[in-house]
ZAVO-252709 format. One record per atom (N, C-alpha, C, O): x, y, z. Coordinates in pm, whole numbers, padded with zeros to 5 digits, always signed. Each point is the difference from the previous one (the first is absolute). Last residue first. Example, Ala and Ser with C-alpha at 12.3 -4.5 7.8 and 13.67 -1.06 7.14 Angstrom:
BEGIN
+01285-00225+00708/+00082+00119+00006/-00077+00109+00073/+00051+00111+00017/-00022-00683-00024/-00089+00119+00000/+00090+00120+00000/+00104-00002+00066/
***
This chain:
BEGIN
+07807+07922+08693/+00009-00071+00130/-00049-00082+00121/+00079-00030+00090/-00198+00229-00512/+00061-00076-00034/+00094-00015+00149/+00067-00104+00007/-00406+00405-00086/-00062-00103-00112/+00091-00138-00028/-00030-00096-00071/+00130+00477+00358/-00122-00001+00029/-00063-00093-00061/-00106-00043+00045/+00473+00282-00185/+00046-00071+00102/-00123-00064+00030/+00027-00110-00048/-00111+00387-00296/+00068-00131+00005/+00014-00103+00043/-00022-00115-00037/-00076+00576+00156/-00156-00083-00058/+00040-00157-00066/-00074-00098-00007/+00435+00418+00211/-00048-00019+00121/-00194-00095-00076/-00081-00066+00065/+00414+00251-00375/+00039-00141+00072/-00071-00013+00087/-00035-00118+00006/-00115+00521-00240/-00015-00150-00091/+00096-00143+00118/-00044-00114+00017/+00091+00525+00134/-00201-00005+00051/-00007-00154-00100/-00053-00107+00030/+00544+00320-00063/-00057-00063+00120/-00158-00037+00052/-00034-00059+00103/+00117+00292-00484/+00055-00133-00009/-00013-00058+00075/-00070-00102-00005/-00099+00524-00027/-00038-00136-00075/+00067-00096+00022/-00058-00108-00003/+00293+00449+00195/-00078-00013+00113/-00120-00153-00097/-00019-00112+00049/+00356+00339-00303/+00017-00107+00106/-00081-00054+00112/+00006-00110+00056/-00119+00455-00367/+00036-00144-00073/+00021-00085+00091/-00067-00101+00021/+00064+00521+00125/-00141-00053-00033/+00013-00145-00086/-00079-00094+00003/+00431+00328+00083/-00033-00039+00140/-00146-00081-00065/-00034-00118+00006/+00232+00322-00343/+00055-00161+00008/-00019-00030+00143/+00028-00114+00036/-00213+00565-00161/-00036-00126-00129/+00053-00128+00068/-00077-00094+00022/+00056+00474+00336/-00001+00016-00159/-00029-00167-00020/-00037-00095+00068/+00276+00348+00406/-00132-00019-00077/+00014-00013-00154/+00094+00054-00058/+00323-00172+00341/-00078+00115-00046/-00085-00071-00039/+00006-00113-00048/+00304-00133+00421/-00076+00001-00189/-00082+00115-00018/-00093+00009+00080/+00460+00024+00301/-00088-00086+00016/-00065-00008-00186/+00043+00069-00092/+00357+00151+00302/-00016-00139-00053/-00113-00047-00005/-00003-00121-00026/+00128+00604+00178/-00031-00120+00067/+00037-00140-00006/+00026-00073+00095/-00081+00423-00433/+00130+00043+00089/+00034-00119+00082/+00099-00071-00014/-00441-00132-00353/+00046+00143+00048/+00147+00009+00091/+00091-00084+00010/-00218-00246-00430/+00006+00015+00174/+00012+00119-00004/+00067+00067-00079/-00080-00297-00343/-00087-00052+00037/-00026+00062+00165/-00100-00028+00065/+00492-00019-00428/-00077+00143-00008/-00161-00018+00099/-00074+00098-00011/+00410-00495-00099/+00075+00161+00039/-00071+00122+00052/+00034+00082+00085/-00220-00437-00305/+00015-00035+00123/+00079+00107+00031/-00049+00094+00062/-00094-00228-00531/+00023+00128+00061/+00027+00012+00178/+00023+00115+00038/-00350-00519-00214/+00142+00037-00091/+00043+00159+00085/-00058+00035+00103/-00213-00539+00023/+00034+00147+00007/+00110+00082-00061/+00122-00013+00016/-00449-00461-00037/+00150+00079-00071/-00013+00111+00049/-00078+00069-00066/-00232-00493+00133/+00016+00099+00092/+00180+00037-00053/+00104-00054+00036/-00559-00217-00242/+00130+00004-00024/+00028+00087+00109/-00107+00053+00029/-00374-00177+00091/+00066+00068-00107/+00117-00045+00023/+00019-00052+00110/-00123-00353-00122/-00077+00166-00066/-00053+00101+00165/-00071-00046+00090/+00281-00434-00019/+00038+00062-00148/-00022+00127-00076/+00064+00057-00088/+00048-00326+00636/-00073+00107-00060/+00008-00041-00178/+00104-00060-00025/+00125-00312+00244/+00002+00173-00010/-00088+00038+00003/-00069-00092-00044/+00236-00344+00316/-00118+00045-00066/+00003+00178-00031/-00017+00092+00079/+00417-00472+00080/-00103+00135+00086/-00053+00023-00141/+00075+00018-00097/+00247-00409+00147/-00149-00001-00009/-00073+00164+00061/-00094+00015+00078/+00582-00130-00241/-00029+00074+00184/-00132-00057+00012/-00034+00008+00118/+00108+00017-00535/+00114-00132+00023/-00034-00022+00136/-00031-00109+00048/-00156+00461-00293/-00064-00075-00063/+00089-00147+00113/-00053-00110+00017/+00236+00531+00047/-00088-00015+00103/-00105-00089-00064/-00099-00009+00073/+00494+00126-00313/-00007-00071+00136/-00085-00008+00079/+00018-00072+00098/-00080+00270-00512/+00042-00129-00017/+00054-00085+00116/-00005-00123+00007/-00132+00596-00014/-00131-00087-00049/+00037-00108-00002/-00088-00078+00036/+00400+00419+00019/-00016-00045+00141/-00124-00126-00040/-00010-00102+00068/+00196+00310-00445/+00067-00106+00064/-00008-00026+00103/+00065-00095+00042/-00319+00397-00238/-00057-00112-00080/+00111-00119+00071/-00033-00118+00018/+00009+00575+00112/-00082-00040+00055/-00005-00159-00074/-00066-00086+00057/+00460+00345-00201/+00001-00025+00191/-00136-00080+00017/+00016-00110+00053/+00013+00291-00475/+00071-00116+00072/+00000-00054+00084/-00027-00117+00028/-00204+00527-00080/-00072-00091-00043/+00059-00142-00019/-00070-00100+00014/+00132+00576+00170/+00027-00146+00068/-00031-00089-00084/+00025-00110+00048/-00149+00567-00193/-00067-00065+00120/+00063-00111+00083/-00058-00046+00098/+00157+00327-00532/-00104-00163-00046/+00010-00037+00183/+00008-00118+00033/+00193+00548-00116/-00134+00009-00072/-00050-00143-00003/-00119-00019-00024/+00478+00156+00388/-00019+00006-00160/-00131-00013-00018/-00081-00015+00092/+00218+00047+00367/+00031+00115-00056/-00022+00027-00167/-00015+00106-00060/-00204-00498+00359/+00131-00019-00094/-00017+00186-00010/-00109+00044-00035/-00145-00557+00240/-00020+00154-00001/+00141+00024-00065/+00083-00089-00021/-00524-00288+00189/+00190+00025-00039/+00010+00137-00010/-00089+00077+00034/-00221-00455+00194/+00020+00125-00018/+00089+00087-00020/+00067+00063+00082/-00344-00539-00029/+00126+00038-00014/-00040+00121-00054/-00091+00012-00081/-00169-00441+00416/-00022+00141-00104/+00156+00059-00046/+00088-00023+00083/-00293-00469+00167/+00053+00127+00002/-00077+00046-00121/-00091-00040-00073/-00046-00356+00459/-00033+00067-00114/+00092+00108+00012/+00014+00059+00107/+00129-00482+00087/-00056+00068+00031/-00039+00133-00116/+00090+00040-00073/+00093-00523+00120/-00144+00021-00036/-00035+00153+00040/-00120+00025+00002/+00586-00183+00132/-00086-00062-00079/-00168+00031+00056/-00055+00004+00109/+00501+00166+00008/-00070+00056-00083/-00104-00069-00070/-00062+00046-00096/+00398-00168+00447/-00111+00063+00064/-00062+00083-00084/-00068+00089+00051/+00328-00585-00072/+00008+00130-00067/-00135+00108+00088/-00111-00043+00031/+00337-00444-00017/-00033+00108+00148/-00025+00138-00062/+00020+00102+00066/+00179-00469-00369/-00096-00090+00085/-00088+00089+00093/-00108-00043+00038/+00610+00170-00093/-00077-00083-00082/-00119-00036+00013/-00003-00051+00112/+00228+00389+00231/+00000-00084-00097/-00087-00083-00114/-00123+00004-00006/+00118+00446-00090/+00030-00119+00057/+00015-00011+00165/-00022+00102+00066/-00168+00227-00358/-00049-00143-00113/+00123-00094+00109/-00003-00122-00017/+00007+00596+00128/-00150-00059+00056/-00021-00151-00060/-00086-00078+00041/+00502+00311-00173/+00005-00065+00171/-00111-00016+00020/-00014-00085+00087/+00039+00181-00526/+00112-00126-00009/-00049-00036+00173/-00038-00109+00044/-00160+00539-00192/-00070-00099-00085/+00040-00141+00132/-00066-00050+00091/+00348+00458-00062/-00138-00033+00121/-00086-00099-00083/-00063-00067+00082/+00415+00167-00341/+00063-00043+00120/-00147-00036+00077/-00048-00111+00024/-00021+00378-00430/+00048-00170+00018/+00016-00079+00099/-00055-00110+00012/+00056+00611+00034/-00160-00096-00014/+00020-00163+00010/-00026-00088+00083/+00428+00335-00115/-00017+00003+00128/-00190-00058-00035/-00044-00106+00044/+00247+00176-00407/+00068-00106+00093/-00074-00019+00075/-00079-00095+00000/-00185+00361-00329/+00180+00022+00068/+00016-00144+00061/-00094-00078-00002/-00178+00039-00454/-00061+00068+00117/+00111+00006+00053/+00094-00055-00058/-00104+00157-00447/+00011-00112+00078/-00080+00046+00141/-00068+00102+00010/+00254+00156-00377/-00089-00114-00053/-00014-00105+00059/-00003-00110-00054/+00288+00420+00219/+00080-00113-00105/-00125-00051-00028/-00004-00123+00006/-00178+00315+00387/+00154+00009+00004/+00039-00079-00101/+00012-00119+00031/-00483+00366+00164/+00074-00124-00125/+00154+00020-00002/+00049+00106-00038/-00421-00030+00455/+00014+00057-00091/+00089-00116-00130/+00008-00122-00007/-00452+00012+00339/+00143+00025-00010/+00042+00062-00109/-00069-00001-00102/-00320-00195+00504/+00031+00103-00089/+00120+00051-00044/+00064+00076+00072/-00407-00438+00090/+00109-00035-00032/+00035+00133-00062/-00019+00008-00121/-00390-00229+00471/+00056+00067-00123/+00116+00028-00035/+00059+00006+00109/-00347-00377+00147/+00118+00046-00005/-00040+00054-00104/-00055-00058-00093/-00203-00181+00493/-00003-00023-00128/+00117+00153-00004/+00022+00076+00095/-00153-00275+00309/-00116-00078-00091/+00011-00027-00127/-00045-00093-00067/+00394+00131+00501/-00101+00083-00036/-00080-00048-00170/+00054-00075-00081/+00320-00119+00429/-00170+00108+00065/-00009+00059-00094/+00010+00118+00033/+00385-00342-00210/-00087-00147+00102/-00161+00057+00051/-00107-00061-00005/+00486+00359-00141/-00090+00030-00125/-00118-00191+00058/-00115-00035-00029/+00368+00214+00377/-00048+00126-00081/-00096-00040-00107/-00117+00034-00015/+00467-00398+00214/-00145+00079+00087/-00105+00069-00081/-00104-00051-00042/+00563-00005-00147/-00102-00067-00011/-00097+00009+00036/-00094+00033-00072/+00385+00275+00189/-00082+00026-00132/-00057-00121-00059/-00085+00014-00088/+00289-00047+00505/-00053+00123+00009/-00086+00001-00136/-00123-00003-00002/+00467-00282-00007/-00139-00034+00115/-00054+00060-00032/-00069-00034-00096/+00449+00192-00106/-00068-00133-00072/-00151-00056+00038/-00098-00031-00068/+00425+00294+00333/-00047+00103-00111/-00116-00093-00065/-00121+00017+00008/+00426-00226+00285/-00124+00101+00060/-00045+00054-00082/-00119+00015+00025/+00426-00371-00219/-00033+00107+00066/-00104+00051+00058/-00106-00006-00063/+00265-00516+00034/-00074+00067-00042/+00040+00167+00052/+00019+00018+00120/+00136-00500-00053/+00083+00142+00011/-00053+00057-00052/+00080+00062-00070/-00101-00549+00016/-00039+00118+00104/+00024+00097+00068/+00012+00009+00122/+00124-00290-00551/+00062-00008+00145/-00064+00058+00129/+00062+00026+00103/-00251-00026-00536/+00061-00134-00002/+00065-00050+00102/+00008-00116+00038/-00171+00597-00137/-00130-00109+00037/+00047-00167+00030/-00062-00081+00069/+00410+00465-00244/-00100+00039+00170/-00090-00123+00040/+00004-00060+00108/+00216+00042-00524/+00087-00133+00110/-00099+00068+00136/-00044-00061+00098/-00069+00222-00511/-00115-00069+00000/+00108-00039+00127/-00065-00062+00084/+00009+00527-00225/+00105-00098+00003/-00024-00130+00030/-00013+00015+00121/-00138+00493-00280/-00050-00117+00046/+00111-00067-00044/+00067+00011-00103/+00024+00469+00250/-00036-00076-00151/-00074-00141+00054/-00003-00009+00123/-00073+00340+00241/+00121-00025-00075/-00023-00089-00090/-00096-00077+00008/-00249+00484+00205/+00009-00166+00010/+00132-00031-00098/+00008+00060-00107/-00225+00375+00241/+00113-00046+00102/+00030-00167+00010/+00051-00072+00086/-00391+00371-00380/+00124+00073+00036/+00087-00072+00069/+00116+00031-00024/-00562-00064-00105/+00089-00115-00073/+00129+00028+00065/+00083-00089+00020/-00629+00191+00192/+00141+00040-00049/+00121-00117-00048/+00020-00110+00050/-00581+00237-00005/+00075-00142+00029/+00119+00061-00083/+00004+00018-00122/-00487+00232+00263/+00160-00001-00067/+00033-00095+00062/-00041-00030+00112/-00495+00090-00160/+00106-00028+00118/+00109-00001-00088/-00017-00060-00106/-00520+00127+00135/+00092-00028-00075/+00141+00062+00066/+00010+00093+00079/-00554-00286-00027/+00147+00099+00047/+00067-00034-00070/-00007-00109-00056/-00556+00064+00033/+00140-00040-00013/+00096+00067+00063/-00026+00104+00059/-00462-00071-00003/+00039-00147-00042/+00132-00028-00065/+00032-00109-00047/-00192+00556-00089/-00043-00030+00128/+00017-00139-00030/+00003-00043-00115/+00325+00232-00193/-00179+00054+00054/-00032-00068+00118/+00093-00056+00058/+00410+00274-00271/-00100-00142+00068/-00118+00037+00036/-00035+00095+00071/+00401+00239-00216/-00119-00013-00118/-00027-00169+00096/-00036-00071-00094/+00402+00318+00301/-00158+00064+00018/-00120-00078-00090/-00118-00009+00033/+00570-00151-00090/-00053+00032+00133/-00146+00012+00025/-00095-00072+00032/+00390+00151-00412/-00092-00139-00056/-00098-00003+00178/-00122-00016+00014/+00516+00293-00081/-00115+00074-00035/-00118-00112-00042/-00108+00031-00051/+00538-00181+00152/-00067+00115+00130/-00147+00029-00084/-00111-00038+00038/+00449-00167-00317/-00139-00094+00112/-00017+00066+00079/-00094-00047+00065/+00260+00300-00374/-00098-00053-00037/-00065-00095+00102/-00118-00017+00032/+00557+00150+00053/-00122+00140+00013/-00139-00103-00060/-00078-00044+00085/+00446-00216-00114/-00029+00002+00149/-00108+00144-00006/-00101+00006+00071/+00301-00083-00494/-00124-00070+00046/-00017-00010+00178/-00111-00021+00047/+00375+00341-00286/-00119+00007-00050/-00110-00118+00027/-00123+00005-00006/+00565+00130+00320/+00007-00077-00127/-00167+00065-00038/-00063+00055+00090/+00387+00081+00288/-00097+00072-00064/-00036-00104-00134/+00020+00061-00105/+00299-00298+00359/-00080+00075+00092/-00098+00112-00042/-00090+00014+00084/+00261-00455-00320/+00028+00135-00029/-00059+00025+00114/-00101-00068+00020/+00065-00355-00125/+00077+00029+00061/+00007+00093+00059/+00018+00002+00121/-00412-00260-00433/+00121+00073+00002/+00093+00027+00167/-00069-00031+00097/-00419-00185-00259/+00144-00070-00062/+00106+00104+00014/+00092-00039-00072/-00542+00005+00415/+00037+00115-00114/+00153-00090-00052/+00084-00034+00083/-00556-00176+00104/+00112+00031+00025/+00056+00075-00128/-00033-00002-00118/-00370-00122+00481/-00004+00055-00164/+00182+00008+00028/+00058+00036+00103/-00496-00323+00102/+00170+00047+00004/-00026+00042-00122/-00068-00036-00096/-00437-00001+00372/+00096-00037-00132/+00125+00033-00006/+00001+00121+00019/-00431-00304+00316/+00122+00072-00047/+00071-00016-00110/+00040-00105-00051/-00590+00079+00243/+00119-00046-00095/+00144+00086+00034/+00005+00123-00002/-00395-00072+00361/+00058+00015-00072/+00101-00091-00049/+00087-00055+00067/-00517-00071+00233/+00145+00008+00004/+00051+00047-00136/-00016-00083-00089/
***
């Protein structure tokens, strides 16, 4: 029985640089895995009275479920303010509750930042590091995963041009998937 892994992209953007990136994370699963998009897009701020009154959104289910099946989580986001966007945040806040019911615990991640600038996300990746120390999800540590230049990374298509940082990435993902393996 194949591992599944959620990969979720932190942005909004309908052409964003990281929803391309998790496409292109797709193909790179080796045998004994899948890997699977878990969309943020349609979940509303977290509001804790949904869970207090029962009135949970559908949205909420749905992406509990999601990240509830599957084995283990990559996290690919861009940097908004030296920071990670909301909307990531947000999907953090609704899988961590309620209280007590978190559907991120123990499951092994990876973070994969990225940035049109030259330092890669590298905010973005160090402040998603601190919630998911809290979330109990187990990082990856080596390699660092900074993609810098993201802008420039897709063909016509969107899909990732051949070269240096596919090949990087594709390491990376071969380094979590030898990880995952050691720690799940």
């Amino acid at each position: 029985m194949s591992k599944i892994i959620g990969i979720i992209a932190g942005s909004l953007r309908k052409e964003s640089f990281s929803k391309k990136i998790a496409s292109g994370l797709l193909p790179m699963a080796p045998a004994g895995f899948e890997f699977k998009i878990i969309a943020i897009d349609e979940l509303p701020i977290y509001n804790q009275d949904f869970d207090d009154h029962q009135n949970v959104p559908g949205s909420y289910v749905a992406f509990r479920n999601a990240i509830q099946s599957v084995d283990g989580v990559i996290f690919v986001t861009p940097e908004h303010n030296r920071s990670i966007p909301a909307a990531l945040k947000n999907a953090l806040d609704v899988g961590s509750r309620p209280y007590g019911k978190s559907v991120w615990n123990g499951k092994p991640g990876a973070v994969f930042s990225n940035s049109p600038g030259n330092i890669g996300g590298f905010g973005a990746n160090h402040h998603l590091r601190q919630s998911l120390v809290f979330l109990n999800i187990p990082v990856m540590q080596q390699p660092e995963v900074y993609i810098q230049k993201s802008n420039e990374l897709f063909d016509d298509k969107g899909d990732l041009k051949e070269g240096d940082t596919k090949e990087f990435i594709a390491k990376a993902v071969k380094a979590y998937i030898d990880w995952f393996n050691k720690n799940a």
